[in-house]
N, C-alpha and C positions, 0 to 999 in steps of 0.2 A: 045067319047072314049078318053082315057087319054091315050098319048104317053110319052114313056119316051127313052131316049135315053143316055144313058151312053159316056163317055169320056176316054179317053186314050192315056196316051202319045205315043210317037213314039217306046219305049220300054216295050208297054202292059202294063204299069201301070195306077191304074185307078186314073185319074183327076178328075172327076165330072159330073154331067147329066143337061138333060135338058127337062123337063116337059111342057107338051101342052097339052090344052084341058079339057072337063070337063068329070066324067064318067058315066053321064047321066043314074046314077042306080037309083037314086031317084031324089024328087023335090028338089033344093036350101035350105039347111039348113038341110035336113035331110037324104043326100046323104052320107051314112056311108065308101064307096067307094074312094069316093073325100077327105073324112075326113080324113081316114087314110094315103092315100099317102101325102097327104095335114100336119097331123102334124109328118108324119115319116121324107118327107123332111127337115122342118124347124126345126124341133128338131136336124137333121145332122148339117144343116149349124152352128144353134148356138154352137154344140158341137167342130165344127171343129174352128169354133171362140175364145170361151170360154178357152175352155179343150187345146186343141193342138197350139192354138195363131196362123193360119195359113194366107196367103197375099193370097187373092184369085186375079183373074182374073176376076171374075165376079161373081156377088149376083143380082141377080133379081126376085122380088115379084110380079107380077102383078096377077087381074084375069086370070085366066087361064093358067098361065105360070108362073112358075121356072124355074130361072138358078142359078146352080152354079158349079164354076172351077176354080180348088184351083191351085195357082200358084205354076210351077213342082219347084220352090225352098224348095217349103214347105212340098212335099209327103215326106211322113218319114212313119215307120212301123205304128204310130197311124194312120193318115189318112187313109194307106190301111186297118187297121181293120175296120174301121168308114165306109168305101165306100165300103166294101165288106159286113158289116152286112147290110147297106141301100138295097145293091142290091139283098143282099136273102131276106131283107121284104119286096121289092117288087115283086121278084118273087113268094112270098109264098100269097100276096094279090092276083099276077093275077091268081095264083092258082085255088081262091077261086071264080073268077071274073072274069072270063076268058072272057066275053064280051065286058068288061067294060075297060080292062087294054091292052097297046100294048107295048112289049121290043124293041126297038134297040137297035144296039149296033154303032158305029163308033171307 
């Protein structure tokens, strides 16, 4: 099961998340499940890089795990759109995948 866990500064605004795990809906490579969360994250990070030029905190790629947490210098109105549209495609995959997918929140 894929965990994801969102971020929040001390003023409820959203920082960043942090992804664990795989979502074991199919085999390795053809896990449409994985795929999605897989390139919804890493299309946010680039966009929060690219688009917005933001200093993170932390970017981590490995198997099985994402992180990222954009440093609170950087949240500005674009970020919270960027981390608010991430967190309704992910709500809207576990939607679909309800098995597969786990929210938290911190």
């Amino acid at each position: 099961m894929i965990k994801i866990k969102y971020h929040y500064t001390d003023d409820f605004r959203r920082k960043g998340f942090t992804i664990k795990g795989h979502a074991d809906y199919a085999p390795i490579g053809e896990d449409i499940v994985c795929a999605a969360v897989t390139s919804n994250s890493i299309g946010l990070i680039n966009s929060l890089d690219a688009i917005v030029k933001v200093k993170f905190d932390s970017v981590i790629g490995q198997e099985g795990f994402i992180e990222c947490l954009v440093n609170e210098e950087s949240l500005n109105e674009k970020t919270d759109l960027l981390l608010e549209h991430f967190e309704l495609t992910m709500k809207s995959i576990k939607k679909d995948y309800p098995n597969n997918i786990k929210i938290l929140k911190k």
